[in-house]
N, C-alpha and C positions, 0 to 999 in steps of 0.2 A: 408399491412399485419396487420394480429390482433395479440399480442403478449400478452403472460402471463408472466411477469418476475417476478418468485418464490423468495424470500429472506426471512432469518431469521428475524424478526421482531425485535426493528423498524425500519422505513428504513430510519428515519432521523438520525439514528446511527453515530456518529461522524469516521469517518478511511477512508481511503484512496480506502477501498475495495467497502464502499456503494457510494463515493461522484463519483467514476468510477460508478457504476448504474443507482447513479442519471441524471448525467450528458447523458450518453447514453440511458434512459426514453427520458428526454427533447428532445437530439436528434432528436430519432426516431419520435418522434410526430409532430419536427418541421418538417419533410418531408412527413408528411401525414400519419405516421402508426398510427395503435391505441393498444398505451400499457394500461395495464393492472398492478397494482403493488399486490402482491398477499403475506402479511406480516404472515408467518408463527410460531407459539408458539411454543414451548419446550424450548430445550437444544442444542445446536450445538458447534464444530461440531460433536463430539459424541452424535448421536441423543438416547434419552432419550423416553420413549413410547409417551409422547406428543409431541414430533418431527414428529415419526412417523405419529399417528394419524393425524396431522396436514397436515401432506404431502399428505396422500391419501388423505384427503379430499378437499385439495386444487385440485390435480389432477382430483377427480370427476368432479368437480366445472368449470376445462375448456370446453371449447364451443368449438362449432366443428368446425374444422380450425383453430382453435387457436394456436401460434406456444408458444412452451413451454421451458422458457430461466431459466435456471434453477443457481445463483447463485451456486461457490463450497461449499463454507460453508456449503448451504443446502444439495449439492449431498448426503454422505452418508445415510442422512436420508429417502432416494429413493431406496435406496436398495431391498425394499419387491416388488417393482414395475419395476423392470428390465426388464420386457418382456413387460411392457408397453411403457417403455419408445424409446428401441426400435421401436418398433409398429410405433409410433406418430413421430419417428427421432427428440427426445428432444435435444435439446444444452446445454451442461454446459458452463458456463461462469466460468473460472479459474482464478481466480488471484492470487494462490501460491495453489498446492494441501496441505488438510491438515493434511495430515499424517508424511507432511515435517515439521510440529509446535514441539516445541518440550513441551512433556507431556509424561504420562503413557499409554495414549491410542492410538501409534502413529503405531502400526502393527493390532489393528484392524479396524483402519480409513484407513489402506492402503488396508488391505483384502476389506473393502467397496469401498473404490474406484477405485480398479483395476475391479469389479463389474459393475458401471456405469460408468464407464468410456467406458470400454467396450461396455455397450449398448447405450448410447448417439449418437445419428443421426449424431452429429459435438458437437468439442471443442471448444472453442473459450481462447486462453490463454493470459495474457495480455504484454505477453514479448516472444521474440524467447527464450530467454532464459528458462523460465516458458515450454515454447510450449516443448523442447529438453527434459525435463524430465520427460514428459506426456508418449510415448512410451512404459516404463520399467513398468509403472504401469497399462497397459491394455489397452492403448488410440491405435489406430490403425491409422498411423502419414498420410495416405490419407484424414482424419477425423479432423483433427487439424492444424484450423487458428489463425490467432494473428492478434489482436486489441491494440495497445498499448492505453495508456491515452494520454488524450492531454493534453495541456497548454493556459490557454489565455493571448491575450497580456495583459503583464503588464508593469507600471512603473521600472525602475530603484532603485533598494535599495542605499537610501542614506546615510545611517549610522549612528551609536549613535553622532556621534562628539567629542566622546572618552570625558576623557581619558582613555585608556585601550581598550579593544575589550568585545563588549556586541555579545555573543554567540547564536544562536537560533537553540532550538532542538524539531522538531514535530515531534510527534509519539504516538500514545496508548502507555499507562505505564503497557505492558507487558514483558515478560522476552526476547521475541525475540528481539524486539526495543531497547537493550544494553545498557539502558542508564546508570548499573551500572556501568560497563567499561566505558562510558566517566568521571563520575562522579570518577570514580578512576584515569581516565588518568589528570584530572584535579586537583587533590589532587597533583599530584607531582610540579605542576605551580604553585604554590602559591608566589612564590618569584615575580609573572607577575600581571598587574592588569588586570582582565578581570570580565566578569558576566555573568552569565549563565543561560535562561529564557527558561522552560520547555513546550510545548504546547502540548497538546492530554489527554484523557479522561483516570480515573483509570481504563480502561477495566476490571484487574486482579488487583482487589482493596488491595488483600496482598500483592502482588508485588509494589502495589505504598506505602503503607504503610511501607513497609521493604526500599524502596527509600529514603524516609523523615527519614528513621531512620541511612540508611547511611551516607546522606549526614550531619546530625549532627555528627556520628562518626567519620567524615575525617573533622572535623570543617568547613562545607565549607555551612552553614547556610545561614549565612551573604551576601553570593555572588550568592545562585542558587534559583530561583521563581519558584517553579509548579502554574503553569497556571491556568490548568484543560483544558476542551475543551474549544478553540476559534476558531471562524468560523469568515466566512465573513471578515468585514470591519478593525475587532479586529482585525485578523489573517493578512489581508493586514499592518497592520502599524507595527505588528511587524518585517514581514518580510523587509518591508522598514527601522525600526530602527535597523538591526542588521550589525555586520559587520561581522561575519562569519556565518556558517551553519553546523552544525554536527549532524550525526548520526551514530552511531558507530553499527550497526545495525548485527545479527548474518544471516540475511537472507532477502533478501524482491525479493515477482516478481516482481515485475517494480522500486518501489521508490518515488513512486509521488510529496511526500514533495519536497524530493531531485530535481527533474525535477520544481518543483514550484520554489524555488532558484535560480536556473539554468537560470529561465527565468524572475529573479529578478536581475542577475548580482551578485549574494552573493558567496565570495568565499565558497569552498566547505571542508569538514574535515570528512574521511568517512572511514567505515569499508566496505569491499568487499563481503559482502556476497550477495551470489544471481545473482541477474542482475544489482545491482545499478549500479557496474562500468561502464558498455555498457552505461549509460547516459553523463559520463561523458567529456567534452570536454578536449583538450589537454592544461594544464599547469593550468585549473582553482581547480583542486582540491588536495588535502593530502590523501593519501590512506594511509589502515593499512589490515592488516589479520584481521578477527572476533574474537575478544574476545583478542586483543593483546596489553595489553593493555602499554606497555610499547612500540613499535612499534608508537601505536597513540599516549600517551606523547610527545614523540621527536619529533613527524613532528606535532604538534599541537602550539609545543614552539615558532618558530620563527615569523608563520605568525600571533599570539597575540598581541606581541610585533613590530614588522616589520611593519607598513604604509604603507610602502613603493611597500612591497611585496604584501600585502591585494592588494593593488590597481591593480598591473600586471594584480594575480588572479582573482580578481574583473571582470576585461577586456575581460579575457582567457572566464570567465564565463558567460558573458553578449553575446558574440559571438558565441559561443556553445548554450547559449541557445533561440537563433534567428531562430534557425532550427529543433527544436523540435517540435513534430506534434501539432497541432491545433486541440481541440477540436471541431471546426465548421466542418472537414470533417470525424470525427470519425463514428456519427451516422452512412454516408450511408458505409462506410467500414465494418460495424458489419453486415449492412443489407444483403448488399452483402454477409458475410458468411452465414446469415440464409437461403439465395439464394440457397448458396452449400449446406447445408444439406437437399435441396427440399423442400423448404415452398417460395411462393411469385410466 
């Protein structure tokens, strides 16, 4: 197959949403398709008139036969092109719709997506979970398959060597990714010794600036590192020096960080929102309600302090995540769906 995969620009963007793209590009190419990365300008995902403009003329620009994979991010800003995308049997690729973000613009990103959602050939969502809330917003559920992410093997997370628990939290410094809630859940542990090392990109750069301003208000300075983005090799050693894993998160469709830990052996420490818990195995993680933040204090406290218990977890975690999909057979699973919506 020839494929156009449409995404906001750039596509080496740091999150979870593009490194799932990325990764299923490489894919598809390593089984003989020929992708296409086609990085679109404006504003997303309320697309902005240079979203728009961008779109169509991306859309002129496919070749014929070309199949046309259309990140969600970008969807809304296909909205002028409805009856094309129909026509052509475009795929969105979903990895949380985003009218579920929470912002001012979240009933007219859904009026747009019940739109193309609508006329998209096939969905493609990257969680059942994800897939299950497609429906209500105009997706027609004979039309929608699921591709989760994968994992690759990795080493074993060894740990800081204490003393205390060194924490590790990836995620964009947006307001969904909750990290003020953990940073408050951890303000009441202060009597424990632990450290707390932030990793992912200021996305919503007043929201990481209001971050660094909390965490001086709860004095907790001293103890928490913003990162910024770390990729690769970085991101490998922190995940191996840490000894717990949190993300206290108000929503995610899949979770990826979280399934990267998972398949690091790192105990877990997690808000429910979303799909994250479907990843989780039995006895490796702490769960809380979103946004609770007294809920996650309490079950945060013991396994800080507890060795003993980290290690169980540790255990629960390492097993559970031995059987999490594999990236090496994602690509032809995606292909397969662009199968169903009649391309190949």
């Amino acid at each position: 197959m020839r494929i156009a995969l449409l995404v906001p620009g750039p596509f080496e963007t740091v999150s979870g949403g593009y490194l799932y793209d990325r990764r299923m590009a490489e894919g598809l190419r390593a089984l003989g398709h020929a992708v296409r990365v086609v990085e679109l300008e404006g504003s997303f995902p309320m697309p902005d008139d240079a979203a728009q403009d961008s779109a169509r003329a991306a859309w002129a620009g496919l070749a014929e036969g070309e199949v046309a994979v259309i990140d969600g991010l970008a969807l809304p800003a296909f909205r002028p092109l409805a009856r094309e995308l129909a026509a052509r049997s475009a795929v969105g690729l979903i990895h949380h719709p985003t009218s579920l973000e929470p912002g001012s613009f979240q009933s007219e990103l859904a009026a747009l997506e019940r739109a193309v959602f609508a006329a998209c050939g096939r969905l493609v969502a990257t969680s059942p979970y994800t897939a299950k809330g497609l429906p209500p917003l105009g997706a027609e559920p004979s039309r929608i398959g699921v591709v989760e992410p994968g994992t690759d093997p990795a080493p074993r997370a060894t740990g800081s060597g204490g003393p205390g628990a060194r924490i590790l939290a990836v995620g964009s410094l947006i307001p969904r990714k909750g990290h003020d809630v953990l940073l408050r859940a951890l303000a009441r542990l202060t009597d424990l010794e632990w450290a707390l090392r932030i990793a992912g990109p200021a996305a919503d750069p007043v929201h990481a600036e209001g971050l660094g301003a909390l965490a001086e208000e709860l004095g907790l300075t001293h103890r928490v590192t913003f990162l910024g983005p770390v990729t690769d090799a970085a991101l490998e050693a922190e995940y191996a020096a840490a000894d717990l894993f949190a993300l206290a998160t108000w929503f995610e469709g899949y979770g990826m960080a979280a399934a990267e830990a998972q398949a690091r052996g790192l105990p877990l420490i997690l808000c429910t929102g979303g799909a994250i818990a479907e990843l989780v195995g039995p006895g490796a993680a702490i769960l809380a309600a979103p946004g609770d933040v007294n809920s996650l204090s309490r079950g945060m406290r013991r396994p800080i302090y507890d060795a003993a218990l980290r290690a169980q977890m540790a255990e629960a975690s390492w097993l559970a995540g031995q059987s999490l999909p594999r990236w090496e057979d994602r690509a032809a699973r995606f292909a397969a769906e662009l199968e169903a919506a009649g391309h190949g």
